[in-house]
Each structure stands twice: as C-alpha cells, then as structure tokens.
C-alpha positions as CSV (number, residue, x, y, z in Angstrom):
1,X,61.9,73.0,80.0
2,X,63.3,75.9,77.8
3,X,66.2,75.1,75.7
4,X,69.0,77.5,75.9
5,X,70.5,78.6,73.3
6,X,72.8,82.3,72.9
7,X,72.2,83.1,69.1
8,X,76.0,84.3,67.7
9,X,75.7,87.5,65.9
10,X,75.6,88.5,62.1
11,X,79.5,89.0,62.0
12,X,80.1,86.3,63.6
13,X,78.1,83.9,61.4
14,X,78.8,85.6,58.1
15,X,82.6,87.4,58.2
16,X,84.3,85.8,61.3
17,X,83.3,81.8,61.2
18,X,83.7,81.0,57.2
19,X,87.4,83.7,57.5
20,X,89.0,81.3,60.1
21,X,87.6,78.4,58.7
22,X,88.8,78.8,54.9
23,X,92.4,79.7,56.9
24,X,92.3,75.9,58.1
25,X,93.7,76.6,61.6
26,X,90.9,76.2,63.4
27,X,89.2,73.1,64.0
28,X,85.7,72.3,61.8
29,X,82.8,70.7,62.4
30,X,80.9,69.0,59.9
31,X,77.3,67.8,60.9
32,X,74.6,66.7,58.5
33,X,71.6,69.0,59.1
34,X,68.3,67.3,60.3
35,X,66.3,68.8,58.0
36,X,68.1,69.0,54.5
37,X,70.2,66.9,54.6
38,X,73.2,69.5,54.0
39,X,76.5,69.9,55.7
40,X,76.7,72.7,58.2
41,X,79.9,73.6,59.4
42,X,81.0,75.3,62.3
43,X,84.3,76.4,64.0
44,X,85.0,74.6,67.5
45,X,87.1,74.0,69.8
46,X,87.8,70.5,70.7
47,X,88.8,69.6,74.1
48,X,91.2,66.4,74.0
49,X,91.8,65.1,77.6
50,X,93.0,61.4,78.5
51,X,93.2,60.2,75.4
52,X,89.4,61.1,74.4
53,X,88.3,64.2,72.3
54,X,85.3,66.0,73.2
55,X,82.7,68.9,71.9
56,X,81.1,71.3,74.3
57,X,78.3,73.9,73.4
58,X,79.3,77.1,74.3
59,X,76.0,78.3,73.1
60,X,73.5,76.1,74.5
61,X,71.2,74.1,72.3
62,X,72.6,75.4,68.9
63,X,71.8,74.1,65.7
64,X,74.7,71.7,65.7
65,X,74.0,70.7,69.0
66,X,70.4,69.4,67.7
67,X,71.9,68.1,64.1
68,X,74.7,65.4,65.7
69,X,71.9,64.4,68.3
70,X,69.9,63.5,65.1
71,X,72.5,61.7,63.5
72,X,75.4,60.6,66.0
73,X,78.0,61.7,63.5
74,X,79.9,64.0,62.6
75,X,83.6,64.9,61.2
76,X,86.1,67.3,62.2
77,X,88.5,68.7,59.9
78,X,92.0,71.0,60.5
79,X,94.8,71.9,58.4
80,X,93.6,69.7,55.6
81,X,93.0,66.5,57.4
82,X,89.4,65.6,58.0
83,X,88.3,62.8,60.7
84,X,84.6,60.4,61.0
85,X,83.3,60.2,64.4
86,X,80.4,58.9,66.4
87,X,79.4,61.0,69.2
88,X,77.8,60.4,72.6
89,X,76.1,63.0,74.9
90,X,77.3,63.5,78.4
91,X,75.1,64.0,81.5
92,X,76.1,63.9,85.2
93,X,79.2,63.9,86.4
94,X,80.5,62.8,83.2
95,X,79.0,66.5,82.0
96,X,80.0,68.4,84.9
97,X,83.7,67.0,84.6
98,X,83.9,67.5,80.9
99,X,82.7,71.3,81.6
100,X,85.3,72.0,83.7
101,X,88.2,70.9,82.1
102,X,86.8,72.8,78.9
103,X,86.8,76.1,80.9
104,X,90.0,75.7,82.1
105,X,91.2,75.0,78.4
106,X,89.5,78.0,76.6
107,X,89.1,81.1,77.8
108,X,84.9,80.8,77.1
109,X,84.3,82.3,80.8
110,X,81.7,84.9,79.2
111,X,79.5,82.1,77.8
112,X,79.6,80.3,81.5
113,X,78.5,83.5,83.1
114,X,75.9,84.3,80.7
115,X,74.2,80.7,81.1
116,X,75.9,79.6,84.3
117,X,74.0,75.7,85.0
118,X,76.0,73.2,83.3
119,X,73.5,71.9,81.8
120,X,73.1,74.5,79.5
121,X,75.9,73.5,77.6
122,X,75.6,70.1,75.8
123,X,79.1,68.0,75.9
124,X,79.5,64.5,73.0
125,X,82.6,62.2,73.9
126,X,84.1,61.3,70.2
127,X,84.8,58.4,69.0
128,X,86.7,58.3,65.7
129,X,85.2,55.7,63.4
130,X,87.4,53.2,62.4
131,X,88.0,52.4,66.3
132,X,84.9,51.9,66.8
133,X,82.2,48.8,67.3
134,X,78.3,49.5,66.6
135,X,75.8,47.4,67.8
136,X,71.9,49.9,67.9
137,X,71.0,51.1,70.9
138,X,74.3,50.6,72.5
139,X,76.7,53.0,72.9
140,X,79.9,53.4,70.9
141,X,82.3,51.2,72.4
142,X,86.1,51.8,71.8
143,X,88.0,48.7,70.2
C-alpha cells in the first residue's frame, strides 16, 4: 500500500509556517524526529470535541505523522503555554468520526478533495500527560 502524503510547498515551509508560529497564535506541534533526535515543529490545528483534543493530517503521511507514531509523544504549544501529551492513532469509526467533525471545524475541504478516502488522513486522540496512566502495550488510559 502507498502512503499518501501532499508535500506543502517551499513558501509554505520556509516564510509561512515559522511567520505564524514565532506570532504564537497558532497552535504548535512539537514532535521528536525519528531519526535525529531533533524537535520538528509544525503549525496545526487541533480539533477539541467532548472534552478530548485531537490531531488530523491534512497531508497524509507527513513527516510528523511518522515522528509521533515513533515516539507516542508530543507537545503543543500557543500563546506561550506549552502542554506534554501521549497520542493514540484512530482507525474505524473512531477515524471516520474524528474526520468529520475536523472538516466541519476547519475549512481544509481542498485537502479532502485532493485525497478523498479517510484513511488518507491519520487522526491521534491526546492525552495530556499528567492525566494520564502508562502501563506498555496498553493504551493511554485517562485518570
């Protein structure tokens, strides 16, 4: 199977990602990279519904995508304030559910028409650290 992914464009990565980033009012992610080890960080939007926080992939199988399967962490950071989470990938119903509420929230239309099977499109539930119990192999469970 071919992993989708819709590569962003030079301005996007180099002028308009760091520009609304440094002005703090969108939300960050911060995901250590797979392979150094580095922080990558990347604007997103985060969908909050019932309580719960979520990420969806616009872009399919992007970089970030691949780093927080890797590591099952991440942080988010707005406005100053910066949050530890664990994150676990949707499939299903659970996936299909998340998707649409996410289109509904942000207008992201053009990324649904260009890969239109839900599956394209990768969804993690968050679940902020310090309400959170660990046991390996299990998922996150809230406290």
């Amino acid at each position: 199977m071919m992993e989708r992914y819709w590569r962003p464009g030079w301005l996007t990565v180099r002028v308009v990602n760091p520009v609304i980033r440094r002005l703090g009012t969108v939300t960050t992610l911060e995901v250590v990279r797979r392979q150094t080890g580095t922080p990558q960080l990347v604007p997103v939007n985060v969908l909050e519904l019932g309580g719960d926080r979520y990420l969806v992939s616009m872009r399919g199988q992007t970089h970030w995508v691949r780093n927080l399967r890797a590591t099952g962490r991440c942080h988010l950071q707005r406005g100053g304030r910066r949050r530890a989470y664990l994150a676990a990938e949707l499939s299903g119903e659970q996936l299909s559910h998340i998707i649409a509420a996410y289109r509904d929230r942000w207008q992201v239309q053009r990324f649904f028409d260009k890969m239109p099977d839900p599956t394209d499109h990768p969804a993690f539930r968050l679940y902020p650290v310090e309400n959170v119990s660990v046991e390996p192999g299990i998922e996150p469970q809230t406290l």
